[in-house]
C-alpha atoms as a printed R data frame, in Angstrom:
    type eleno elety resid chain resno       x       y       z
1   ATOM     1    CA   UNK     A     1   0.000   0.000   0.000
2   ATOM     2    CA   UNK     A     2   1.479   3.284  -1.198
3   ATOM     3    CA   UNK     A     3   2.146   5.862   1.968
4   ATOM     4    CA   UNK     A     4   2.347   9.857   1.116
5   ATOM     5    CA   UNK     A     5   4.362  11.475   4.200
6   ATOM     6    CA   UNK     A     6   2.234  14.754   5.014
7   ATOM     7    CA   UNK     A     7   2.911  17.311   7.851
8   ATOM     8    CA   UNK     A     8   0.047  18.420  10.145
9   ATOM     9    CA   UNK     A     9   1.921  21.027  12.870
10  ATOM    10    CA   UNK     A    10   4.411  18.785  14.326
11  ATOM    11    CA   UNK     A    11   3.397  15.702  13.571
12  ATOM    12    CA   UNK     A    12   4.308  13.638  10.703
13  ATOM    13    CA   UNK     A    13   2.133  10.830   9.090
14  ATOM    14    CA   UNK     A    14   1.907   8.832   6.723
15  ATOM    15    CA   UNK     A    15  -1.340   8.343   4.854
16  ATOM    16    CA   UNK     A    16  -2.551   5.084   4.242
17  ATOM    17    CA   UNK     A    17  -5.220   4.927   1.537
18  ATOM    18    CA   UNK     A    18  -6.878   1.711  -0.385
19  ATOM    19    CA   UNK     A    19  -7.159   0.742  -4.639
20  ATOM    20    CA   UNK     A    20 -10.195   3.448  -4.533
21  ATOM    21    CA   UNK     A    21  -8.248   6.207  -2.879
22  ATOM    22    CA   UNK     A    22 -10.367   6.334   0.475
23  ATOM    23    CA   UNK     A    23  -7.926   7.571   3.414
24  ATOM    24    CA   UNK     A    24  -8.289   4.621   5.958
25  ATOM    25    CA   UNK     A    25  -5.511   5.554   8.130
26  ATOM    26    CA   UNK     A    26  -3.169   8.171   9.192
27  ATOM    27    CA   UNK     A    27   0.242   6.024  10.924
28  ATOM    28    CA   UNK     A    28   2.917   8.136  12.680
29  ATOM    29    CA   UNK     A    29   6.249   8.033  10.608
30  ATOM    30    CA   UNK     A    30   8.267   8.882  14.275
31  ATOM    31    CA   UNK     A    31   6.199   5.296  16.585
32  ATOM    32    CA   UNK     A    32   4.536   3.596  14.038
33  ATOM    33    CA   UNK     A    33   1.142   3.619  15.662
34  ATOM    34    CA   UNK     A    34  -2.138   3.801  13.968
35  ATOM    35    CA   UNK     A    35  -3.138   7.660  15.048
36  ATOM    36    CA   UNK     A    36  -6.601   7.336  12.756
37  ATOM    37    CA   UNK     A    37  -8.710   4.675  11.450
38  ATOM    38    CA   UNK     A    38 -11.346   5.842   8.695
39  ATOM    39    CA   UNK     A    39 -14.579   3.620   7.498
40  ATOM    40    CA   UNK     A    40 -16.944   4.588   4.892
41  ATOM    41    CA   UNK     A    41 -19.920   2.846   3.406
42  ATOM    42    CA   UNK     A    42 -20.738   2.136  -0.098
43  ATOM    43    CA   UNK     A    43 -21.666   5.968  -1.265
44  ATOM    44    CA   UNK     A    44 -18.529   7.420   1.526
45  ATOM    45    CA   UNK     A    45 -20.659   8.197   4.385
46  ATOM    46    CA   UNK     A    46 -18.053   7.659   7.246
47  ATOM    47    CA   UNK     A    47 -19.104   4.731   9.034
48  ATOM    48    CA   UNK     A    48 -16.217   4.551  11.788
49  ATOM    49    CA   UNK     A    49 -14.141   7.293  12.901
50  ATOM    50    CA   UNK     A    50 -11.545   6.647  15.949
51  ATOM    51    CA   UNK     A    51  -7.967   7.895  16.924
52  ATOM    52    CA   UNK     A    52  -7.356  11.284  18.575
53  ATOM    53    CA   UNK     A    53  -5.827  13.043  15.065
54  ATOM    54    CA   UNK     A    54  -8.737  11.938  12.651
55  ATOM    55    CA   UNK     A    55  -9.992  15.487  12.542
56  ATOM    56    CA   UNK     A    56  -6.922  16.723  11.211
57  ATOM    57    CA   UNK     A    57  -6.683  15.324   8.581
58  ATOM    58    CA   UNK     A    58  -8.976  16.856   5.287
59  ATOM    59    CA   UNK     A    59  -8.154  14.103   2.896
60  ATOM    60    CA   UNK     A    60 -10.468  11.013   3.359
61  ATOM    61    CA   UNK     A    61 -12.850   9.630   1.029
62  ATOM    62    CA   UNK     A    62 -11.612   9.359  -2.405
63  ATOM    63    CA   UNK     A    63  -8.619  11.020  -1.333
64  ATOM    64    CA   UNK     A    64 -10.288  14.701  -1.289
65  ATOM    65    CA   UNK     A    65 -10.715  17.008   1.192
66  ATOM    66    CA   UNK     A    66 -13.664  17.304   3.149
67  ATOM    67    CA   UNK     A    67 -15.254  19.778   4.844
68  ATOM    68    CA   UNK     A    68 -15.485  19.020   8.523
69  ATOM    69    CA   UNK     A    69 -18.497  21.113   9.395
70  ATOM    70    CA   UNK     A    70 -20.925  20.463   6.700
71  ATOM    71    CA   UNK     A    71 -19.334  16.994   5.801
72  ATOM    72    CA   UNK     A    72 -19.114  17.862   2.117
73  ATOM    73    CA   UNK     A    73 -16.302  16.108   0.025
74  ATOM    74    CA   UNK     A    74 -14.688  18.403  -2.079
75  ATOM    75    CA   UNK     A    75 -13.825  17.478  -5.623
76  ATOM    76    CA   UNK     A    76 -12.460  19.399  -8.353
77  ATOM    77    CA   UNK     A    77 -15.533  20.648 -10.042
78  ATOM    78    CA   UNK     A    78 -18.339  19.389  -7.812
79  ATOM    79    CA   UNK     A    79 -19.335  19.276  -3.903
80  ATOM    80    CA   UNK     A    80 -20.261  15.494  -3.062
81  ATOM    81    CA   UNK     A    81 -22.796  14.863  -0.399
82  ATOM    82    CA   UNK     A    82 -21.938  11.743   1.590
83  ATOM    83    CA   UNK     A    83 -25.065  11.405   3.488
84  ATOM    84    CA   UNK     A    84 -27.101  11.933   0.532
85  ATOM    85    CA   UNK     A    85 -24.824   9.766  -2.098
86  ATOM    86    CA   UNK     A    86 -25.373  12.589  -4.720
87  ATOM    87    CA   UNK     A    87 -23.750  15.419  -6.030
88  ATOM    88    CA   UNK     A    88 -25.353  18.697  -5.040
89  ATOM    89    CA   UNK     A    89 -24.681  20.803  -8.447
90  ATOM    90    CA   UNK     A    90 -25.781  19.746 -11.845
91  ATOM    91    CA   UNK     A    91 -23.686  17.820 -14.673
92  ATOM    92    CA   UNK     A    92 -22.099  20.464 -16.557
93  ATOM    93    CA   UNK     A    93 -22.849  18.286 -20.085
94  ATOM    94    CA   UNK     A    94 -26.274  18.407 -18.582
95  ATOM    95    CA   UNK     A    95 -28.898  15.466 -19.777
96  ATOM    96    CA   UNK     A    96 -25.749  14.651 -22.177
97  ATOM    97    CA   UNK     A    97 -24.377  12.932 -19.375
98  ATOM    98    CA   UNK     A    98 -27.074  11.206 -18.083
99  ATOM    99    CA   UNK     A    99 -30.841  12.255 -17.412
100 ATOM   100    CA   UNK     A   100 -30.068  12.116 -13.617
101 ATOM   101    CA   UNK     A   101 -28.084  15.373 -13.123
102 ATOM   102    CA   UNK     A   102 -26.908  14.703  -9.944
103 ATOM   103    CA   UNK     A   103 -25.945  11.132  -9.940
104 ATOM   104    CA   UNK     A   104 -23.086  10.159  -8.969
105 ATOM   105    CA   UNK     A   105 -20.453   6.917  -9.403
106 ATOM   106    CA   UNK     A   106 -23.267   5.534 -11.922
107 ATOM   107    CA   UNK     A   107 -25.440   4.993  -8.900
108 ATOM   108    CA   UNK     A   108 -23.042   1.832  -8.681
109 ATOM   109    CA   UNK     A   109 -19.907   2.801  -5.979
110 ATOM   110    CA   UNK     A   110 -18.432  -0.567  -5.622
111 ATOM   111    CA   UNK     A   111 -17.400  -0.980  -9.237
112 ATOM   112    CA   UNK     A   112 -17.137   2.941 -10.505
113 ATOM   113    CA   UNK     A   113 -15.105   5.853  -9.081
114 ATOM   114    CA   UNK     A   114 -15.290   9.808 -10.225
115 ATOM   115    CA   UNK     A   115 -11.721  11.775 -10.044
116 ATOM   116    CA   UNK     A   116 -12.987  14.997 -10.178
117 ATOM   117    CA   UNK     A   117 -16.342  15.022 -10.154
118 ATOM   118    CA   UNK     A   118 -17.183  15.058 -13.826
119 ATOM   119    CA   UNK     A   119 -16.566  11.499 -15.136
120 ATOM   120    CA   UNK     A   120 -17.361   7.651 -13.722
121 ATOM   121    CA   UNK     A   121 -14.512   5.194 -14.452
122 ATOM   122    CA   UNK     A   122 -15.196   2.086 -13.999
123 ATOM   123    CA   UNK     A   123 -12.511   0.004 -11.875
124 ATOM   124    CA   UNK     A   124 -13.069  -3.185 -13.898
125 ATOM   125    CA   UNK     A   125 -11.847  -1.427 -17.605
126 ATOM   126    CA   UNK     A   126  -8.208  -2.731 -15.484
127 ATOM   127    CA   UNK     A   127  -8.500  -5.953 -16.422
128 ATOM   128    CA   UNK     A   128  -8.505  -4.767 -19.853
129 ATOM   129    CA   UNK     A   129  -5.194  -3.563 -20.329
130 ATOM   130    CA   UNK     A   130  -3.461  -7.013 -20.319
131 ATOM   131    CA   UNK     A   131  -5.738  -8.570 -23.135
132 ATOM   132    CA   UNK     A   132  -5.374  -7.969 -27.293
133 ATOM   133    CA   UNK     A   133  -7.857  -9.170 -29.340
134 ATOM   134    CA   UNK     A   134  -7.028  -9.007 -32.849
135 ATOM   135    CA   UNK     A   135 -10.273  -8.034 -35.427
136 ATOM   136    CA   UNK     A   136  -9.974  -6.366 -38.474
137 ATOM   137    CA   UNK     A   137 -12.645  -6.291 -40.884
138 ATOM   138    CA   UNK     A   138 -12.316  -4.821 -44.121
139 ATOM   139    CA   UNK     A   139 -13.468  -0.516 -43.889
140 ATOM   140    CA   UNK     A   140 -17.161  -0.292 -44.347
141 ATOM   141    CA   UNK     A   141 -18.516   1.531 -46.750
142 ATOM   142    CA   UNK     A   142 -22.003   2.575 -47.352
143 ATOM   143    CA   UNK     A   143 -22.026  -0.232 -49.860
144 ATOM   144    CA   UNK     A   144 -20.810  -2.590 -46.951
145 ATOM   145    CA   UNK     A   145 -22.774  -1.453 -44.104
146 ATOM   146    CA   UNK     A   146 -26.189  -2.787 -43.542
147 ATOM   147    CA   UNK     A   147 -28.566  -0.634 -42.000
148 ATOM   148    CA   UNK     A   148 -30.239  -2.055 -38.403
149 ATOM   149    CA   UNK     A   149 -33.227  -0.053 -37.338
150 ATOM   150    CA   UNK     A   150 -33.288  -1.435 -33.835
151 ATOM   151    CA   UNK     A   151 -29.883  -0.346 -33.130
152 ATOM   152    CA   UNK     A   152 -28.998   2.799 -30.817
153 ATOM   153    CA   UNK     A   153 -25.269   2.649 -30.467
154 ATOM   154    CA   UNK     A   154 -24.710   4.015 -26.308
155 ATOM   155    CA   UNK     A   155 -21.835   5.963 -25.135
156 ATOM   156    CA   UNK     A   156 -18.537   4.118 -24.330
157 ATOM   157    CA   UNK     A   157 -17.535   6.172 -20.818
158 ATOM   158    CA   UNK     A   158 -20.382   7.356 -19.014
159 ATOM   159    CA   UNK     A   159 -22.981   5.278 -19.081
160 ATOM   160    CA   UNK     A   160 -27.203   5.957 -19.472
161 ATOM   161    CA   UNK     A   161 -26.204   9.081 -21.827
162 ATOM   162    CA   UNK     A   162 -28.943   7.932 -23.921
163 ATOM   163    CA   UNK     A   163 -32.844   8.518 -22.947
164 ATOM   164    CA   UNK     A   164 -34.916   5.500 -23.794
165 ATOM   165    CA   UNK     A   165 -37.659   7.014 -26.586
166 ATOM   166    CA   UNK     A   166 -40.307   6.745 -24.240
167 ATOM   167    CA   UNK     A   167 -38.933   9.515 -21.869
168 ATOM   168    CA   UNK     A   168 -37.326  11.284 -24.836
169 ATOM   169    CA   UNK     A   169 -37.608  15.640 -24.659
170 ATOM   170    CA   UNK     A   170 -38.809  17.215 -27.684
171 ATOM   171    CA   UNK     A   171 -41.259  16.509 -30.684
172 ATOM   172    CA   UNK     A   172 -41.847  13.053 -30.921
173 ATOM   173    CA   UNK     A   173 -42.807  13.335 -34.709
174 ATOM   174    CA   UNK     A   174 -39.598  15.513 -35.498
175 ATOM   175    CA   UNK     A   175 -38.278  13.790 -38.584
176 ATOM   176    CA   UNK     A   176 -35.565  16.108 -39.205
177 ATOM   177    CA   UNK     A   177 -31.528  14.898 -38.462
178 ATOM   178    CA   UNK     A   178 -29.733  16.994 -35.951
179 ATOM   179    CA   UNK     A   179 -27.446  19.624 -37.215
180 ATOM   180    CA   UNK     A   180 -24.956  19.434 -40.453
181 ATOM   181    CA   UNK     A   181 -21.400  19.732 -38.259
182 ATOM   182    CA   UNK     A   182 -19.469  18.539 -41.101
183 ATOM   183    CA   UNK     A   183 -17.169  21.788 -41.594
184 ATOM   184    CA   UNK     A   184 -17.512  22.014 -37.177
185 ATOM   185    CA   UNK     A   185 -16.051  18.174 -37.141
186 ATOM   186    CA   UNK     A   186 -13.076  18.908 -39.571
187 ATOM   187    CA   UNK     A   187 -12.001  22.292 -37.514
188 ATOM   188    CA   UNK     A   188 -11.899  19.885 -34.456
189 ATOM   189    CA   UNK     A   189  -9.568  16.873 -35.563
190 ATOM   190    CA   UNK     A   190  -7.325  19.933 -36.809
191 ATOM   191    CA   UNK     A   191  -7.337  21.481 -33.634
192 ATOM   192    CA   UNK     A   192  -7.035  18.518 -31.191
193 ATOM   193    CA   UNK     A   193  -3.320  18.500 -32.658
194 ATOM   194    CA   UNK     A   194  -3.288  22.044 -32.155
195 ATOM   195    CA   UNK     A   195  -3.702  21.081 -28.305
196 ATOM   196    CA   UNK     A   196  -1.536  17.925 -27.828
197 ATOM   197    CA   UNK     A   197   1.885  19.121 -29.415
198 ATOM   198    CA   UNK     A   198   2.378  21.368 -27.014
199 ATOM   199    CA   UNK     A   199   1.932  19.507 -24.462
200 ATOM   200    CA   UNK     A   200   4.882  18.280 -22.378
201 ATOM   201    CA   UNK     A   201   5.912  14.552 -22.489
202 ATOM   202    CA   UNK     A   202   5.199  13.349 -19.120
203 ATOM   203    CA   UNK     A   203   1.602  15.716 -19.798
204 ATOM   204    CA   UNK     A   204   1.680  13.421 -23.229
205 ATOM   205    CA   UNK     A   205   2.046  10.166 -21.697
206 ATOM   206    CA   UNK     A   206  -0.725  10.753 -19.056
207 ATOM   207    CA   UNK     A   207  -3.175  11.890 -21.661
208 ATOM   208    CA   UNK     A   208  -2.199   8.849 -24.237
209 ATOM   209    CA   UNK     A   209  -2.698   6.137 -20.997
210 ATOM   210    CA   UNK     A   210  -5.650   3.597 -20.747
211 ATOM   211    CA   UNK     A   211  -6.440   4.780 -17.908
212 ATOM   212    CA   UNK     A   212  -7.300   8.606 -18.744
213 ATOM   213    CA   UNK     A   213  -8.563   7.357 -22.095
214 ATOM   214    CA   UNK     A   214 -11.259   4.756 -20.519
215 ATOM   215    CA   UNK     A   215 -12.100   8.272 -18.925
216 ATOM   216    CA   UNK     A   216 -13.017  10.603 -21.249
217 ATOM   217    CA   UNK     A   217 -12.570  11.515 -24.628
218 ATOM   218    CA   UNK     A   218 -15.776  12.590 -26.133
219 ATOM   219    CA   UNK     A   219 -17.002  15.427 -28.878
220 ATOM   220    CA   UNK     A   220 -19.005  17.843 -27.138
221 ATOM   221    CA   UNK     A   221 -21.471  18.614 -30.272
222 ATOM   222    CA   UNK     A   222 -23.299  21.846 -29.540
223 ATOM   223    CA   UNK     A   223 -26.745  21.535 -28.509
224 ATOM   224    CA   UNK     A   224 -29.152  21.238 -31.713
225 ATOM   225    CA   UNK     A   225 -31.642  23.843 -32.804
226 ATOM   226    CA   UNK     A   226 -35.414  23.175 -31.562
227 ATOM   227    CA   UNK     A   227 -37.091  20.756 -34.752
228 ATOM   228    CA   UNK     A   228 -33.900  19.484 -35.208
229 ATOM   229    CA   UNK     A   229 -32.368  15.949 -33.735
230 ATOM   230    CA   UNK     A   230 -35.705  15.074 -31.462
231 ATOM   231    CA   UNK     A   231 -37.760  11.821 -31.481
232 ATOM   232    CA   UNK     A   232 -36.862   9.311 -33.921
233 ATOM   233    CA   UNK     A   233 -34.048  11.390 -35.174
234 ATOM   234    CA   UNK     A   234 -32.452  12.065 -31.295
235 ATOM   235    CA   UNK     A   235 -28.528  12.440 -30.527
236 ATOM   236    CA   UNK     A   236 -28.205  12.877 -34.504
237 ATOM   237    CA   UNK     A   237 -25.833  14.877 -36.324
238 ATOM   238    CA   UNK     A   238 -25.548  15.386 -40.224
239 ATOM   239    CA   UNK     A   239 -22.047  14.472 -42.117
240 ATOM   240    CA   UNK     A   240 -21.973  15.377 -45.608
241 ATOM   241    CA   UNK     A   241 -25.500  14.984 -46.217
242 ATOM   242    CA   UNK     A   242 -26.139  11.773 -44.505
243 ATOM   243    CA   UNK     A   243 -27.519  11.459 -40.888
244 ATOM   244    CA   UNK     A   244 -25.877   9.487 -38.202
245 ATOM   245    CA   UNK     A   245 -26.191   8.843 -34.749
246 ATOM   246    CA   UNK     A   246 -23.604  11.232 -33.045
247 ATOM   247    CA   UNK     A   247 -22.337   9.207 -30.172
248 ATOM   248    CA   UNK     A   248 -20.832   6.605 -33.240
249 ATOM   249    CA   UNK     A   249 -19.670   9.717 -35.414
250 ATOM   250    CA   UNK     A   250 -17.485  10.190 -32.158
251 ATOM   251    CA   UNK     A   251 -15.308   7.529 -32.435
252 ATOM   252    CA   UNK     A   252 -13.510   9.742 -35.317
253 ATOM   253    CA   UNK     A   253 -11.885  11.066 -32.126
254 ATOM   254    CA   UNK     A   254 -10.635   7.981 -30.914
255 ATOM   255    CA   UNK     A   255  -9.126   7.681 -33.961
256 ATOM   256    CA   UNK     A   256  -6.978  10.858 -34.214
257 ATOM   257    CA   UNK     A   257  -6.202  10.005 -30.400
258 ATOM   258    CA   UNK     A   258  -4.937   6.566 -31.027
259 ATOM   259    CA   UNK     A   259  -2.802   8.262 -33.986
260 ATOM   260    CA   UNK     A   260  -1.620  10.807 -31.951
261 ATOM   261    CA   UNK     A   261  -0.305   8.568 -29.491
262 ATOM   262    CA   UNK     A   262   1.514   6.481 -31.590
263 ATOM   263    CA   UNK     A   263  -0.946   3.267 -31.009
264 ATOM   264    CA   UNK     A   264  -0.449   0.661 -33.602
265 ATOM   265    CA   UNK     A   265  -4.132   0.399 -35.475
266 ATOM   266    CA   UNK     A   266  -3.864  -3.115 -34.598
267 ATOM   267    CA   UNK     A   267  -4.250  -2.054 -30.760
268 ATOM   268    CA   UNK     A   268  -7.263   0.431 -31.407
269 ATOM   269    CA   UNK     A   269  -8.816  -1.723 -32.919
270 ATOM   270    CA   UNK     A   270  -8.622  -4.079 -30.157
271 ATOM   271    CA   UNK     A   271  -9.584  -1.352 -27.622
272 ATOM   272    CA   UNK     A   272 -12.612  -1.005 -29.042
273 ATOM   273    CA   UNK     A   273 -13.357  -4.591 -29.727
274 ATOM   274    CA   UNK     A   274 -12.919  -5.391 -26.445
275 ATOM   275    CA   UNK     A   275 -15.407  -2.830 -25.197
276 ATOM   276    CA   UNK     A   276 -17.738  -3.383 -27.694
277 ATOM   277    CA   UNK     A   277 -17.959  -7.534 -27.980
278 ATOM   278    CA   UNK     A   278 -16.482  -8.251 -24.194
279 ATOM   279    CA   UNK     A   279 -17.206  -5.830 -21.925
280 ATOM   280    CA   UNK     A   280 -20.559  -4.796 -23.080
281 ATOM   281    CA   UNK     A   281 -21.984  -8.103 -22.946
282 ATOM   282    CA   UNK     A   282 -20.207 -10.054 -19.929
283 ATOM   283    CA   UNK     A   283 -19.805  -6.481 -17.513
284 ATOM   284    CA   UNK     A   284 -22.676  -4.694 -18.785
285 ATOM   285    CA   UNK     A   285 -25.047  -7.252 -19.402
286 ATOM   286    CA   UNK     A   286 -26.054  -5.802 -22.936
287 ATOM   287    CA   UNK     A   287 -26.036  -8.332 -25.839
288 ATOM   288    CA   UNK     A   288 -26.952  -5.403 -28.489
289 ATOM   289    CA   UNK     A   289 -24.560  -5.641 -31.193
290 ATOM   290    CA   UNK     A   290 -22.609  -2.014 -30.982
291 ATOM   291    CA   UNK     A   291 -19.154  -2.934 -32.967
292 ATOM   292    CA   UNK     A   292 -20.878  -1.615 -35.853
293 ATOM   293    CA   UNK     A   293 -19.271  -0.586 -39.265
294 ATOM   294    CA   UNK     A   294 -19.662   3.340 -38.935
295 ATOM   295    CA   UNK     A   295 -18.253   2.905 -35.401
296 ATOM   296    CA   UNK     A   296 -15.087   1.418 -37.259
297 ATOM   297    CA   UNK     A   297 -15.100   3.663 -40.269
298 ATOM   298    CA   UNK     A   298 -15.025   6.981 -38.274
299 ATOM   299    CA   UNK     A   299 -12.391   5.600 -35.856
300 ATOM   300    CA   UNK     A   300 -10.365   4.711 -39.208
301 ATOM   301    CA   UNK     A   301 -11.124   7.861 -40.806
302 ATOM   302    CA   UNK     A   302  -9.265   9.255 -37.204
303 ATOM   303    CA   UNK     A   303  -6.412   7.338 -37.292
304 ATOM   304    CA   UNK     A   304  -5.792   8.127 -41.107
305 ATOM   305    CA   UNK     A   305  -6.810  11.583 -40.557
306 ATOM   306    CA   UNK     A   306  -5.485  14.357 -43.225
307 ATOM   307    CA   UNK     A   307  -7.061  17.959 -42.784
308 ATOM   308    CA   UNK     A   308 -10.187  16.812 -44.308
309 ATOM   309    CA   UNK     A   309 -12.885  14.418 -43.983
310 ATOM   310    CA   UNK     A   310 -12.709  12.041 -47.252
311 ATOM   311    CA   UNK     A   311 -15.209  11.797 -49.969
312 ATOM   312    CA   UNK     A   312 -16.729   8.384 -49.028
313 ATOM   313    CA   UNK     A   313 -17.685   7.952 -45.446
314 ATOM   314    CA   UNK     A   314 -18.917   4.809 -43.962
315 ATOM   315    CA   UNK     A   315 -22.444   3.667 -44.119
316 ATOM   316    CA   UNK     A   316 -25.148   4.855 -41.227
317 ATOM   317    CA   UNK     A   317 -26.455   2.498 -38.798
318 ATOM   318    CA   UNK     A   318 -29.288   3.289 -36.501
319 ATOM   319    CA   UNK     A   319 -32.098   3.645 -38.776
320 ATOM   320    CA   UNK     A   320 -31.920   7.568 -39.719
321 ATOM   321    CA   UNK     A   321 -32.341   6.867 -43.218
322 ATOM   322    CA   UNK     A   322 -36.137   9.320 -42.702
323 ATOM   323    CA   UNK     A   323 -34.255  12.033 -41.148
324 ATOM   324    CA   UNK     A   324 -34.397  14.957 -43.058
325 ATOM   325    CA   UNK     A   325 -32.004  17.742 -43.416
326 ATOM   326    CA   UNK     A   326 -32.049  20.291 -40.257
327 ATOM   327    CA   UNK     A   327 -33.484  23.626 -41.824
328 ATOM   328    CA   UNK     A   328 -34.595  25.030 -38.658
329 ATOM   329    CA   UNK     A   329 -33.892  28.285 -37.549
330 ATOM   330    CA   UNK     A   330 -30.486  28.030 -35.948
331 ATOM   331    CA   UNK     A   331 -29.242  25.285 -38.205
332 ATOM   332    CA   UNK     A   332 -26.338  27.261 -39.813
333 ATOM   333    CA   UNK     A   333 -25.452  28.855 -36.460
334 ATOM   334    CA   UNK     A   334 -21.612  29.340 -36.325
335 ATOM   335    CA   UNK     A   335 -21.413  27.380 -33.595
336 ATOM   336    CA   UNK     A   336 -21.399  24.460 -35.632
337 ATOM   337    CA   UNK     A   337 -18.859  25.524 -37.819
338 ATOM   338    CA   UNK     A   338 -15.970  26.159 -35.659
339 ATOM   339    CA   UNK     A   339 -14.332  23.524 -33.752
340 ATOM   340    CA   UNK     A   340 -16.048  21.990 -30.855
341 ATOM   341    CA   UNK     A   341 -14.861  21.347 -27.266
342 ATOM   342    CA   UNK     A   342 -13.487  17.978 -26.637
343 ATOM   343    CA   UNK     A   343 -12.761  16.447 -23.240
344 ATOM   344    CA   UNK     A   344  -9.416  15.123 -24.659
345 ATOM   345    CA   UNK     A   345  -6.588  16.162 -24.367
């Protein structure tokens, strides 16, 4: 177990913390003893709290501080209620990262943790770094690709992004695609370069690890205008005149990543594999087939990335095929013509 040597006045302590970074002791580094013992339940509520130096010490579930008169723990970009298991400040993707606003650790504590109060990683993507699945298929093509009404491909790291249709905001009769974000999508592969180069290399390497990439890595695509990407034709976005759902067009991004940090295709492509045919189905308990071909013709298009997207782009899945244009007022809104925020790097 790692120990971090911290001062608190004249006292000197090491810090004793578990695999989820929960403080469960503080041990004097002059006698040895065991000067605070910390126990939480499942959402960090503090269970057991003994030794005569607990109180000074801030850092204790999930290694952050907490506030000792309200009891708040005190992440980066969000105050976390222990007694309530809940964060008390909205989701700042709002319903794009989940319709519960204020969940938190996926509602699931025991198998997901949150670094800064923005993401849920879950602790059992580990077990996917030492395993390489090799699949290749040929690059789909819209020629290639067979279109599957029933499927709805979900978001890789934060689970329940998607609304089920029944719950769905909007006009349920909208038939028109979200917005065209074709010139928007170009302007951001060129300027997620722009972003990493600079970058030092230790700042490089932590970016470019599993570990922050099972994290985050997503295209923020700006909100659409009202008419536009509702009901059958939700979380849409239109790519040189064809409509596809938005959460696959983002895997263009894992593409440039993996490029950017000199992965061999080979192990992409089993990154994604893995995710998509193991984890899914054995962790996640969802047999839907989601290793579809436009999910592996944008991440190609990523990886092979030249300023531009190319002429032929891969085949939709998802059933959009009735989406019409977006012609709404709003559609040609500069917003989607300029590059969009990413979470990476």
């Amino acid at each position: 177990m790692d120990l971090v040597y911290k001062a608190f006045g004249y006292l000197f302590l090491n810090i004793c913390y578990d695999g989820n970074g929960k403080v469960v002791a503080l041990v004097s580094a002059t006698t040895g003893d065991v000067t605070a013992r910390y126990e939480y339940g499942p959402f960090g509520e503090p269970i057991r709290v003994t030794g005569h130096v607990t109180s000074l010490n801030p850092f204790r579930f999930s290694t952050k501080r907490t506030e000792n008169n309200t009891d708040l723990v005190l992440y980066e970009y969000r105050a976390y209620s222990q007694s309530l298991g809940r964060w008390l400040t909205k989701d700042l993707l709002g319903e794009q990262g989940g319709v519960n606003l204020y969940v938190s650790f996926n509602d699931e504590p025991v198998g997901y943790i949150d670094r800064s109060g923005l993401d849920n990683w879950s602790s059992l993507y580990k077990w996917q770094e030492s395993l390489l699945v090799i699949i290749y298929p040929l690059t789909p093509t819209a020629e290639l690709t067979q279109t599957r009404p029933d499927n709805r491909d979900r978001p890789q790291t934060r689970p329940d992004r998607r609304c089920p249709l029944h719950v769905l905001k909007g006009d349920t009769n909208c038939d028109r695609c979200g917005p065209d974000v074709t010139v928007g999508l170009e302007a951001t592969m060129n300027a997620v370069r722009k972003r990493f180069d600079p970058l030092p290399d230790d700042e490089k390497s932590r970016v470019c690890s599993l570990e922050h990439l099972y994290s985050t890595w997503d295209i923020v695509f700006p909100s659409p205008p009202a008419g536009c990407g509702e009901g059958a034709c939700y979380d849409t976005v239109m790519v040189k005149g064809t409509c596809y759902d938005k959460w696959k067009v983002n895997y263009i991004l894992f593409g440039r990543i993996s490029k950017l940090c000199d992965f061999w295709r080979i192990k992409m492509e089993g990154l994604v594999a893995i995710q998509k045919l193991i984890r899914k189905p054995i962790i996640d308990g969802d047999w839907e087939y989601e290793y579809t071909g436009d999910v592996r013709g944008f991440m190609r298009i990523g990886y092979d990335w030249n300023g531009s997207l190319p002429s032929s782009l891969p085949g939709p899945t998802g059933g959009f095929s009735g989406c019409k244009p977006c012609d709404r007022i709003g559609s040609a809104d500069l917003k989607f013509r300029t590059a969009f925020m990413t979470t990476w790097p």
